[in-house]
C-alpha positions as CSV (number, residue, x, y, z in Angstrom):
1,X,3.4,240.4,-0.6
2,X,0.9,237.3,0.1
3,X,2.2,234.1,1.3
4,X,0.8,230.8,1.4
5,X,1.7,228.3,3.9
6,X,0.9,224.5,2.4
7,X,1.3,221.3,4.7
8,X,2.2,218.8,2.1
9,X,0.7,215.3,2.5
10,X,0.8,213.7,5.0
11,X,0.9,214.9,8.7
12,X,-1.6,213.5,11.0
13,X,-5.8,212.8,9.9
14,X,-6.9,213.8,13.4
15,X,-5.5,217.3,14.1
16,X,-3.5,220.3,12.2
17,X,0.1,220.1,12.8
18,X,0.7,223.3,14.1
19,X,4.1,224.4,12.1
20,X,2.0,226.8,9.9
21,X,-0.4,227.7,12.3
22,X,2.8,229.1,14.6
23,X,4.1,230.5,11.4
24,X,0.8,232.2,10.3
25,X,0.2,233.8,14.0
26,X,3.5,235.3,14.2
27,X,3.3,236.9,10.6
28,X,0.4,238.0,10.1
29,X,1.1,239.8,13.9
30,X,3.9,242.0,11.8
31,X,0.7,242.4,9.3
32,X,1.7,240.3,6.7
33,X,-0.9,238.6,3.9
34,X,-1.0,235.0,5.2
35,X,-2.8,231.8,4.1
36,X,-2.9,228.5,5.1
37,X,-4.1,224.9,4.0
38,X,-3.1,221.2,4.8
39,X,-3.2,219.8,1.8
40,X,-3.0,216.4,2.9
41,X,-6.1,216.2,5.1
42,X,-7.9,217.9,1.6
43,X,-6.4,214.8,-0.6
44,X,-7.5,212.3,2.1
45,X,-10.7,213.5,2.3
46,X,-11.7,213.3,-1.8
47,X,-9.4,210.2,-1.6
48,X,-12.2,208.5,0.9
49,X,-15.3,209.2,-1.5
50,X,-17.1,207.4,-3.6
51,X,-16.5,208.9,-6.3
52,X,-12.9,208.4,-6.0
53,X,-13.1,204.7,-5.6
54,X,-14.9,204.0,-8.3
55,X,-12.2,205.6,-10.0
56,X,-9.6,202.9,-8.6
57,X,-11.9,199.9,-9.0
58,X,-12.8,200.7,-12.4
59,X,-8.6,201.5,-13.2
60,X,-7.8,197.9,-11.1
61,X,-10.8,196.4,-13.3
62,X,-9.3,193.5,-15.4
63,X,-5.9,193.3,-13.4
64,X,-4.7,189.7,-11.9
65,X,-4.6,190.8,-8.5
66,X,-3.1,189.0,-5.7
67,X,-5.7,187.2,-2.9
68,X,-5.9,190.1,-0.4
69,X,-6.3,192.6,-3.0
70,X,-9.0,190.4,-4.7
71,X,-10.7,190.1,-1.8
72,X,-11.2,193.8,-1.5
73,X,-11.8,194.2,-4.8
74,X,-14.8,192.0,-4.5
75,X,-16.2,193.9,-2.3
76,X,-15.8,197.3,-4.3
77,X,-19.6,198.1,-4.1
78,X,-20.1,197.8,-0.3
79,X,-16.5,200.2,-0.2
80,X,-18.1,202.7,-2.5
81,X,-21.5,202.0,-0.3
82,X,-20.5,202.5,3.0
83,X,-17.1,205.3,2.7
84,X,-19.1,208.2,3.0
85,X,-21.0,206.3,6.7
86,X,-17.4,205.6,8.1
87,X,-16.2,208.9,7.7
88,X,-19.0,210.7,9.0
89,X,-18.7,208.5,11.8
90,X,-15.0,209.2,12.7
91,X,-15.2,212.8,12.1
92,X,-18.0,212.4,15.0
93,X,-20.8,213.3,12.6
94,X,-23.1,210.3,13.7
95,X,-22.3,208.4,16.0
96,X,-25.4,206.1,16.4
97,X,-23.6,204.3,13.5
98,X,-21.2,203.0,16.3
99,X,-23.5,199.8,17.1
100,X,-24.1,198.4,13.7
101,X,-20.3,198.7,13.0
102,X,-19.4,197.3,16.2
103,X,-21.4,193.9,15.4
104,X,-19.7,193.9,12.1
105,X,-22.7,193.5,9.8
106,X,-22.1,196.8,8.2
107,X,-18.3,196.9,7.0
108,X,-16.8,194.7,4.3
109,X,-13.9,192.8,6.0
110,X,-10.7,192.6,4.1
111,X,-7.3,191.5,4.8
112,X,-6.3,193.7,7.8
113,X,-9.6,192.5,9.7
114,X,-8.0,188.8,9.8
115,X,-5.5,189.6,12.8
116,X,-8.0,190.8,15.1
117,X,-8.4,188.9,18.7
118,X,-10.9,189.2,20.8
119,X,-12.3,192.6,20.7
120,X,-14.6,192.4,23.9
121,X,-11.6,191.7,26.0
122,X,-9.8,194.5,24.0
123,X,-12.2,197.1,24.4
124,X,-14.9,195.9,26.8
125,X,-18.3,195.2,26.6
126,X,-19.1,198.7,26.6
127,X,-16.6,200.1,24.7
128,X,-18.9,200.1,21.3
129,X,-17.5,203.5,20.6
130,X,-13.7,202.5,20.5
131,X,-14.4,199.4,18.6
132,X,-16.2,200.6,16.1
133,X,-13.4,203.1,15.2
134,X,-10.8,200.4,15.9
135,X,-13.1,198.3,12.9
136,X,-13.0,201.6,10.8
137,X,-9.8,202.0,11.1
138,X,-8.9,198.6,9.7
139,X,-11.3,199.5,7.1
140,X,-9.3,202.3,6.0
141,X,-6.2,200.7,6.1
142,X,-7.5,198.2,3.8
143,X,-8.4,200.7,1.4
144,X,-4.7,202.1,1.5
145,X,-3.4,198.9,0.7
146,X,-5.4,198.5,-1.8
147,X,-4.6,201.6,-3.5
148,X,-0.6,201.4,-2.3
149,X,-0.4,197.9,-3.9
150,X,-2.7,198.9,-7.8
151,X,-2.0,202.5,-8.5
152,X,-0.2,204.2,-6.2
153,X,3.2,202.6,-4.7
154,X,3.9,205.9,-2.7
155,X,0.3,206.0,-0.9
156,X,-0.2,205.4,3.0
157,X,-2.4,207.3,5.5
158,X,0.5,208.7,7.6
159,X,3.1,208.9,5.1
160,X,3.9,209.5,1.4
161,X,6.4,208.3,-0.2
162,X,8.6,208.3,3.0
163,X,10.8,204.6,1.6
164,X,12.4,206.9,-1.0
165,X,13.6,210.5,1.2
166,X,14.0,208.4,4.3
167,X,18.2,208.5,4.7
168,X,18.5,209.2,1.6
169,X,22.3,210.0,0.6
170,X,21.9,211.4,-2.9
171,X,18.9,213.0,-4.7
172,X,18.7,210.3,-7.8
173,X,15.6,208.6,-6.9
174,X,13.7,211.2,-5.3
175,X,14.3,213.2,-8.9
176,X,13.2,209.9,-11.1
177,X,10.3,209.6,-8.9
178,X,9.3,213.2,-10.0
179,X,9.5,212.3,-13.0
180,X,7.6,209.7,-13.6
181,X,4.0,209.8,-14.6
182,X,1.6,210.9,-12.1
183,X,-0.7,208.7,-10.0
184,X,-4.4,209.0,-10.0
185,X,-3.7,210.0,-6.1
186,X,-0.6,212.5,-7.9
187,X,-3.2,214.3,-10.3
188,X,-5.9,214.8,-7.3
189,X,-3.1,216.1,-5.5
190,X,-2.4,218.7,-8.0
191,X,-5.7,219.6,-8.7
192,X,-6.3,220.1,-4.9
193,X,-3.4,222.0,-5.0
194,X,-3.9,224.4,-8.1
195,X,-7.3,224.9,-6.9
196,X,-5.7,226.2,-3.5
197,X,-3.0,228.5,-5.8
198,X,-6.1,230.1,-8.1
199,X,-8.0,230.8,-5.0
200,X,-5.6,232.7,-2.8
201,X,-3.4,233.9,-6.0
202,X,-0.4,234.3,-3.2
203,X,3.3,235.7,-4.5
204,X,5.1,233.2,-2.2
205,X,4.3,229.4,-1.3
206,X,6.0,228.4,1.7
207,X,6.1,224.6,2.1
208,X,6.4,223.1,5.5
209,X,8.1,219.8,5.5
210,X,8.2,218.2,9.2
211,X,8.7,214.6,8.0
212,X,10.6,212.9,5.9
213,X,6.9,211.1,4.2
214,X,6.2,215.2,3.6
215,X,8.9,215.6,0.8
216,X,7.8,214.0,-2.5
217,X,4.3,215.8,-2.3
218,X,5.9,219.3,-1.6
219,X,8.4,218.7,-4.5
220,X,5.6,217.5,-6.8
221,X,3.6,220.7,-6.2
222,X,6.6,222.7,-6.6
223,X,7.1,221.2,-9.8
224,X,3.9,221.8,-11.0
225,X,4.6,225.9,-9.8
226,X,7.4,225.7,-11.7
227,X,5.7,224.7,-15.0
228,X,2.8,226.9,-14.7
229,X,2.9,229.3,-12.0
230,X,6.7,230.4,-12.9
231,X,6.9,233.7,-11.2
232,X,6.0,232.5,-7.5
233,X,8.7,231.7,-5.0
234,X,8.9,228.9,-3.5
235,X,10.0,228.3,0.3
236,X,10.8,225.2,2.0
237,X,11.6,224.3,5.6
238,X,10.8,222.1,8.8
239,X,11.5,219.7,10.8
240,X,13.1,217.1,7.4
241,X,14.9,220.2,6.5
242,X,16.7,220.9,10.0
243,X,17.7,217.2,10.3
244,X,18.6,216.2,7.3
245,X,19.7,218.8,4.4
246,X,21.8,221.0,7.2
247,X,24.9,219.9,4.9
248,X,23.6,219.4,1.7
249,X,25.9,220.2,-1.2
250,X,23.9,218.8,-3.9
251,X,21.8,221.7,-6.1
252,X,19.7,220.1,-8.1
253,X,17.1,220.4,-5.6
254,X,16.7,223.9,-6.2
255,X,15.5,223.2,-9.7
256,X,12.1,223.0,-7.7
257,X,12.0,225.7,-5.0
258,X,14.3,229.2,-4.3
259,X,15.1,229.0,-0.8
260,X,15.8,226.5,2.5
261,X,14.8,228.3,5.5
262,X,16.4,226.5,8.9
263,X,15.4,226.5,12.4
264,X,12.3,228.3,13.8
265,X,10.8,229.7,10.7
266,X,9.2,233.1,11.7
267,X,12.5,235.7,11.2
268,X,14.0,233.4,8.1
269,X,10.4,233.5,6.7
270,X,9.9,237.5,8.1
271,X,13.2,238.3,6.5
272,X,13.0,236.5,3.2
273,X,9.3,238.0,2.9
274,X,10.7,241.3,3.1
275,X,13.9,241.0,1.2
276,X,11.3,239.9,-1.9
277,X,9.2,242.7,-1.4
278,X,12.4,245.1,-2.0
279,X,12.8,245.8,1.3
280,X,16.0,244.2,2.3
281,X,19.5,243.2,1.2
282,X,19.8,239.5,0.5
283,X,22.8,239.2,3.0
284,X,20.1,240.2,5.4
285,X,18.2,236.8,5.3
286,X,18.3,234.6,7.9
287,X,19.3,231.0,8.0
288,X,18.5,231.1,4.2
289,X,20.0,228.7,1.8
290,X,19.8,229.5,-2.1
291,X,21.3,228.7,-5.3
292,X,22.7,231.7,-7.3
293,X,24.6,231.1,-10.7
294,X,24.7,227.0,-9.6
295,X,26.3,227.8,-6.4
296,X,24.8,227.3,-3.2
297,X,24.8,230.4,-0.9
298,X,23.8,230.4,3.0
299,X,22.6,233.6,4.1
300,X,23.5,232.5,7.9
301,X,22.6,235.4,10.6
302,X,22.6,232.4,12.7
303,X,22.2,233.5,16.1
304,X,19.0,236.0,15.2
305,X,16.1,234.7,16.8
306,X,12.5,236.4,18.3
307,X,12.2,235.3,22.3
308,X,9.5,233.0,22.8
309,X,8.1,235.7,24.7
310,X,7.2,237.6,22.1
311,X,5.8,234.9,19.3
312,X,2.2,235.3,19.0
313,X,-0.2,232.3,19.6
314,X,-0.1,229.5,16.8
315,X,-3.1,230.5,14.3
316,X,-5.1,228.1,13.2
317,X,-7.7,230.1,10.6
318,X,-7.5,228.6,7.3
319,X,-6.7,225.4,8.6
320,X,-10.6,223.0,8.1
321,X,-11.2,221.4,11.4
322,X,-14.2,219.6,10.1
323,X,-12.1,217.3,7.9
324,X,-10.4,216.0,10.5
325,X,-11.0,212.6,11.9
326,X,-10.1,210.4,14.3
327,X,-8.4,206.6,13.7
328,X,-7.3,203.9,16.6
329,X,-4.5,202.2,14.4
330,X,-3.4,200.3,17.8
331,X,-4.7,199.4,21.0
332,X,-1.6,200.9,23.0
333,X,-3.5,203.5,24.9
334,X,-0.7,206.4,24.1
335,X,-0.7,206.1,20.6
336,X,-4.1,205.9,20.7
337,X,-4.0,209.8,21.9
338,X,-2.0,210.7,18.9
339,X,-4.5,209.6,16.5
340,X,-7.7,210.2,18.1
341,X,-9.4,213.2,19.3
342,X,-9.0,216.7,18.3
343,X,-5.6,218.3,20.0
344,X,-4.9,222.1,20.1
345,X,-0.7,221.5,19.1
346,X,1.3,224.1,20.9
347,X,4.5,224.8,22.8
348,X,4.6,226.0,26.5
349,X,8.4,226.9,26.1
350,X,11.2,226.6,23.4
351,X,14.1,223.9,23.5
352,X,14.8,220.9,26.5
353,X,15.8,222.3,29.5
354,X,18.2,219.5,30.0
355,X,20.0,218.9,26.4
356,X,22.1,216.9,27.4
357,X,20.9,213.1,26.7
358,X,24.0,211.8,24.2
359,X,21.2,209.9,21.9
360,X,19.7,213.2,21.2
361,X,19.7,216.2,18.5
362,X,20.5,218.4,21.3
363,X,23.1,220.6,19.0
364,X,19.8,221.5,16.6
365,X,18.1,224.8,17.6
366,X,15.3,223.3,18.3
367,X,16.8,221.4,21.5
368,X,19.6,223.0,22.3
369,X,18.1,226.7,22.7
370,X,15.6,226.8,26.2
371,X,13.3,229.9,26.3
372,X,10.8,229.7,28.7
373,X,8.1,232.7,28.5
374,X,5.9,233.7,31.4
375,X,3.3,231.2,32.5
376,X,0.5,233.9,31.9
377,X,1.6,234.6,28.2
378,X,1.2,230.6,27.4
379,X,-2.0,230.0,29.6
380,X,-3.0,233.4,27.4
381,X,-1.9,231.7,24.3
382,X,-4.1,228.6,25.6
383,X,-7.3,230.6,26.0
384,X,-7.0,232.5,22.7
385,X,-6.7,229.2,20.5
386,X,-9.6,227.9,22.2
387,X,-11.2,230.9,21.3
388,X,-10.1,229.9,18.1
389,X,-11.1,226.4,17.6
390,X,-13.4,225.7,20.3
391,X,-11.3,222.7,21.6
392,X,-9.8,222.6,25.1
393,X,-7.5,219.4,25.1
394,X,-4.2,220.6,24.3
395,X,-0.8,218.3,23.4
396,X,1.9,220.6,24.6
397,X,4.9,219.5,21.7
398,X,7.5,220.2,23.8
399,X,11.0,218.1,23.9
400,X,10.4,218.1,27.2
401,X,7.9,220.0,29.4
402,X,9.6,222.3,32.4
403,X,8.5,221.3,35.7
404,X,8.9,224.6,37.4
405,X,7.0,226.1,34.6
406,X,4.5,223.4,34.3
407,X,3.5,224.3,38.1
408,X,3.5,228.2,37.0
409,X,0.8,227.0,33.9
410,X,-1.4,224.6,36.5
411,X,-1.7,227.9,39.2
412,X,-2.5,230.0,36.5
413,X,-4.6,227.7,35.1
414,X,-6.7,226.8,38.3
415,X,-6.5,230.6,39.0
416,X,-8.7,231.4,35.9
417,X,-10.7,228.8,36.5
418,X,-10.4,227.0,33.5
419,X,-11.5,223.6,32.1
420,X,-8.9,222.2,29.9
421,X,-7.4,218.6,29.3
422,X,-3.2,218.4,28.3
423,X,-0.9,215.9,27.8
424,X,3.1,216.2,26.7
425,X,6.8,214.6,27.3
426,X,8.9,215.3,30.2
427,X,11.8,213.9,31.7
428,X,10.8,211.6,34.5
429,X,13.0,213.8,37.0
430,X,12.8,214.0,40.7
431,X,10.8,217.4,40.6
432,X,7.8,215.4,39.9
433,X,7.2,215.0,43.2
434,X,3.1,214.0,44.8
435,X,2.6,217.8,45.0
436,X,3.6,219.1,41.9
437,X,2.0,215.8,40.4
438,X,-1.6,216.6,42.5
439,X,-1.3,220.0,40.7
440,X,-1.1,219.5,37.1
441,X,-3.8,216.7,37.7
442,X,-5.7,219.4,39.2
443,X,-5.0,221.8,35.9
444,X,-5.7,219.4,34.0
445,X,-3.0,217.0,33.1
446,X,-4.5,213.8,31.8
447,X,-0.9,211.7,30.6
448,X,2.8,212.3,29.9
449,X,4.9,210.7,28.3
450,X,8.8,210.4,28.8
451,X,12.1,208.7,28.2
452,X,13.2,205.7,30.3
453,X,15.3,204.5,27.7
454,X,17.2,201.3,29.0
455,X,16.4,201.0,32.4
456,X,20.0,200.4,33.5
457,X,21.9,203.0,36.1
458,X,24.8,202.4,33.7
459,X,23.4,202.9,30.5
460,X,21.8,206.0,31.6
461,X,24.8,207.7,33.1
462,X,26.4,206.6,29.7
463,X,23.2,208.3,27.7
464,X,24.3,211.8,30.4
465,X,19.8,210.6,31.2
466,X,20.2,212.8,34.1
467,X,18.2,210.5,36.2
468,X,18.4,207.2,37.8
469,X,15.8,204.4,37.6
470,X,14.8,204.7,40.9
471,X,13.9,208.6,40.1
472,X,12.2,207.3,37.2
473,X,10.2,204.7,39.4
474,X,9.5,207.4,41.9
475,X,8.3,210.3,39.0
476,X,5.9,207.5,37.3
477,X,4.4,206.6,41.2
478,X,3.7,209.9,41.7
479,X,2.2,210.5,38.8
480,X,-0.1,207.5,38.7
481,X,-1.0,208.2,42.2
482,X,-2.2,211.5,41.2
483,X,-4.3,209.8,38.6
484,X,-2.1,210.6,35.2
485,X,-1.5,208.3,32.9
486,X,2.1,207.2,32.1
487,X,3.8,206.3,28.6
488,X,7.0,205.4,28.5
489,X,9.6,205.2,25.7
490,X,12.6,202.5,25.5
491,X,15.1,201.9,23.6
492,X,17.3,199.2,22.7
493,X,20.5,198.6,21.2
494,X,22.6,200.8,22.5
495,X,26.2,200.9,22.3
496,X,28.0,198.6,24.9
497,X,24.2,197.3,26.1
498,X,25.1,193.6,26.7
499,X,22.3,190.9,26.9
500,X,21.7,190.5,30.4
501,X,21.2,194.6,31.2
502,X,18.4,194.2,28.2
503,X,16.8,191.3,30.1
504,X,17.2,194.0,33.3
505,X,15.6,196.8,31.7
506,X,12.6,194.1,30.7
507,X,12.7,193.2,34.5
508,X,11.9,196.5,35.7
509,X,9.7,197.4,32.8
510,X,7.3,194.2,34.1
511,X,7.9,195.3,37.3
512,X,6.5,198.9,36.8
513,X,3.6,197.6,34.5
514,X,2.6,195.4,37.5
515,X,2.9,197.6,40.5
516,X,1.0,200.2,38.1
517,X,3.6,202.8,37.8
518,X,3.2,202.6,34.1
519,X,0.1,202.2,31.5
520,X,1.4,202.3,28.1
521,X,5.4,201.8,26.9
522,X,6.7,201.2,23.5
523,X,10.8,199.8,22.7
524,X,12.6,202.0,19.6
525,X,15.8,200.7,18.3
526,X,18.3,203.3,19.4
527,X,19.6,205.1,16.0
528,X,22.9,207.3,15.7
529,X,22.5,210.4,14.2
530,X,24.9,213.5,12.9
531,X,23.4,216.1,15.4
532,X,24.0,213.7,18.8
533,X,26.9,213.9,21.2
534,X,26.7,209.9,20.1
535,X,27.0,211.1,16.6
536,X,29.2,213.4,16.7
537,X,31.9,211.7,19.2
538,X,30.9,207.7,18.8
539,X,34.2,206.7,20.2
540,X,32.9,207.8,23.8
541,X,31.0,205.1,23.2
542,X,32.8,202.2,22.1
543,X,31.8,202.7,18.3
544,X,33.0,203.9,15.0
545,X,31.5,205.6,12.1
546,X,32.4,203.8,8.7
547,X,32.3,207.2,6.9
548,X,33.0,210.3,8.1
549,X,32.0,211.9,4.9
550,X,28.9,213.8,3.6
551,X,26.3,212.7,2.0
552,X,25.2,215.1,-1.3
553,X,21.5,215.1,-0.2
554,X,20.6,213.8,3.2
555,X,22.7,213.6,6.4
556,X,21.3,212.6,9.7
557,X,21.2,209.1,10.4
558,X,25.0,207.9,10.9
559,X,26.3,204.5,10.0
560,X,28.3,202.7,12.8
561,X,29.8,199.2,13.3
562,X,28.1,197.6,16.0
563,X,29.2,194.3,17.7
564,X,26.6,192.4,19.7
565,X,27.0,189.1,20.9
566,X,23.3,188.3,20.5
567,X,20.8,188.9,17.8
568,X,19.6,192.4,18.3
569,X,16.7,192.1,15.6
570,X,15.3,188.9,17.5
571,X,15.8,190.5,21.1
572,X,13.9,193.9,19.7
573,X,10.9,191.5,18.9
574,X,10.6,190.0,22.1
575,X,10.5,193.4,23.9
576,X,7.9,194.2,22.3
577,X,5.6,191.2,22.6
578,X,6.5,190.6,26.3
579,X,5.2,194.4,26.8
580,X,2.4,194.4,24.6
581,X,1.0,191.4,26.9
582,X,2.3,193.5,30.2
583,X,0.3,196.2,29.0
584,X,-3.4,194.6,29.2
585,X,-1.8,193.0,32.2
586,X,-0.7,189.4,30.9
587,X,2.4,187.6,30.8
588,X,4.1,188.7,34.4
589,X,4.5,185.2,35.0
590,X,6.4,183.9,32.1
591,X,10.0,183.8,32.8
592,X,11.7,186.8,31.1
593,X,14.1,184.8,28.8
594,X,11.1,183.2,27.4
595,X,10.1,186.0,25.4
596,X,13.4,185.6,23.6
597,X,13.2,181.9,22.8
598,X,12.6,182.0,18.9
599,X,12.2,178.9,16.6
């Protein structure tokens, strides 16, 4: 029984997303045939060839095409020239090319290029390097417009086709959209993909489907199994799934695939593996969802899970390192990390050791179940994938990052003598304290990132944070002191938050940014979903739901009637822009209602 794990497109261009890698090291440790690709760093990379322009520039020949597009189109010959240059240089495969794009005489310059500012105070004068990807990048988004806006209304480097299984309640469009005729970027897809299937010849595909832009590409290739591979099964699961089809009621999806797994995928995956091999009853799956006579039918077993203990390290053979590259979309110096470098993905321990925070999922699996292992088995986990990849910067996934085990993983760490880089989220708690903060710098720690929210006492006792702002001042001092960099998220817009505690929370975010207690911060729009205390009991916070019904297809995001006494849309835009400028260290002076004084 041979099963192949597919991420669909797209994840992230600079590093594997590790859901099959942790599901291909636990099964093939219970010896099971496993392969693995990411299709969606193989579509990028033949999408970013010349051969494959040519093929859009000759299909766009002839069109009346808007300004911007015409402006890139233009300059087709220099794309076709100079794609196969820019990609060697972000996958680190010359980087004396750095200079010449840095001075811009090598690059066409399309539309995105025009809101650049002035790149030497942006990067430095010798930060060649970092502009010349920041340059590239903009390149490559041009090209992604380009082929977004001519031929392919579904195509972006992150995502694919997110705008139509983002919150969506019924199935109707994602099913037309499967429907339609294929893209040029659809048909390289498939043949990508069928090349994949007639090369491993596997008797299962699993598809893993973490984000919501993941869907339409996993469905299209399930299609295509459907039409000419008919006897393969088809799995799906992931993060989309455990949000947002934990309800579903709707069928037709299973006119593409056999089975929903749910959760952690290795037992539901382990199970289903061995129930089609003959092995096992089908009331023996494990948080299995499948259609049987045009009935849905969960196979629940809900409580069976493997401790973390025991999963083997995440496996990352099969997986091609060399295609992946590295972009710098924005100059915030956390986001940055995301998309640039090479990051071994793992978790040091399963679920948040809080679950508590009422904006949060925390009645998923994924949350609300902490299992911490040993600190030697996840500093062993560490030094095998090394092994593995040759990479020693790790981005530890978790929720949020134990302190007590965090210390365990630095000792260990600094007792093996190691040389490793890792960044993650925590919880800006008062167990970061100078020591514990001296130590993971001394492991190894280079940033974290963590959950300020709306710096208001009363907002966070609301939210159940757990911490107080001056806890959260005292965690980010420590850590900067110790020589970590801090990112912090913030939200805004939640229930009851009146104007003048959002003005507060931009006080102290200025505040922190100019004592140095933070280096990077970014403001999200707080959202109500099903799986939150918020969601689940909005009337503790001043709110109601307008429908307490199911959707047939989707369910996560929960509509609410909110009543704000200011406009929330214009208030979200000034946070932002007063702490993009706080961040390269402008702006302190400007009075903080300024930044909300729109024309």
């Amino acid at each position: 029984m041979k099963l192949l794990l597919v991420i669909p497109p797209l994840t992230q261009l600079n590093t594997p997303y590790p859901s099959t890698a942790c599901l291909s090291g636990y099964l093939r440790s219970k010896g099971f045939d496993v392969s693995q690709t990411d299709l969606g760093i193989t579509l990028v990379d033949e999408i970013f060839k010349p051969s494959f322009l040519e093929k859009v520039f000759d299909k766009t020949e002839g069109l009346k095409l808007p300004k911007p597009l015409r402006r890139i189109y233009n300059h087709r010959f220099d794309y076709v020239r100079t794609i196969t240059p820019v990609m060697r240089f972000l996958r680190g495969q010359d980087p004396s090319l750095a200079i010449r794009i840095a001075n811009r005489t090598l690059l066409p310059e399309g539309p995105r290029f025009d809101s650049l500012g002035d790149m030497e105070w942006a990067f430095g004068v010798s930060g060649t390097t970092d502009m010349a990807q920041h340059l590239c990048t903009l390149y490559l988004e041009d090209l992604s417009d380009y082929i977004r806006e001519t031929i392919d209304p579904f195509f972006d480097l992150i995502r694919y086709a997110e705008s139509i299984s983002s919150f969506a309640p019924t199935f109707d469009e994602l099913e037309d959209s499967l429907h339609r005729e294929t893209t040029l970027v659809d048909q390289l897809m498939l043949s990508l993909f069928q090349k994949k299937i007639e090369q491993e010849e596997p008797d299962v595909v699993g598809f893993s489907v973490p984000f919501p832009g993941c869907l339409y590409a996993a469905l299209r290739c399930a299609k295509w199994l459907r039409e000419y591979r008919p006897e393969m099964k088809i799995e799906m699961g992931g993060g989309f799934v455990n949000t947002e089809l934990r309800s579903m009621s709707d069928p037709r999806l299973f006119d593409y695939i056999d089975y929903l797994t749910y959760d952690d995928g290795e037992l539901p995956t382990e199970m289903l593996l061995r129930f089609l091999d003959g092995g096992l009853d089908e009331k023996e799956l494990v948080r299995t969802l499948y259609c049987k006579e045009g009935t849905l039918v969960f196979s629940g077993n809900e409580k069976q899970n493997i401790a973390f203990n025991e999963i083997a390290a995440p496996d990352f053979e099969g997986l091609e390192h060399a295609l992946y590259f590295s972009m710098s979309e924005m100059l915030n110096p956390m986001h940055r990390m995301w998309t640039n470098g090479k990051w071994n993905k793992m978790m040091v321990a399963h679920g948040c050791y809080w679950a508590k925070c009422a904006f949060c999922d925390t009645s998923l699996d994924y949350i609300c179940r902490y299992d911490a292992p040993q600190a030697s088995v996840v500093v062993d986990r560490m030094q095998k994938i090394m092994e593995q990849t040759g990479i020693s910067g790790f981005h530890f996934v978790d929720e949020a990052l134990p302190p007590r085990l965090l210390k365990e993983v630095s000792l260990e760490i600094i007792e093996r003598k190691m040389v490793v880089s890792f960044w993650g989220n925590i919880r800006f708690d008062k167990s970061f304290t100078p020591e514990l903060c001296s130590l993971l710098y001394q492991a190894g720690c280079i940033a974290v990132s963590g959950g300020l929210e709306v710096a208001s006492d009363r907002l966070l006792r609301l939210m159940n944070k757990g911490v107080t702002v001056t806890q959260v001042m005292d965690a980010t001092r420590n850590l900067t002191d110790a020589g970590i960099m801090v990112h912090a998220y913030l939200m805004y817009g939640f229930p009851t938050e009146t104007y003048q505690e959002t003005i507060g929370a931009l006080k102290i975010v200025r505040d922190m940014f100019r004592d140095g207690l933070l280096q990077s911060a970014f403001w999200h729009r707080y959202a109500m979903t099903a799986h939150s205390p918020s969601g689940k009991h909005p009337e503790t916070f001043s709110v109601s739901r307008t429908t307490m019904q199911n959707n047939p297809f989707c369910n996560n995001e929960v509509e609410y009637e909110e009543k704000f006494d200011y406009d929330i849309e214009k208030v979200g835009e000034g946070l932002k822009l007063a702490t993009y400028n706080y961040m390269h260290g402008l702006g302190f002076e400007i009075p903080l209602k300024k930044w909300f004084n729109f024309k």
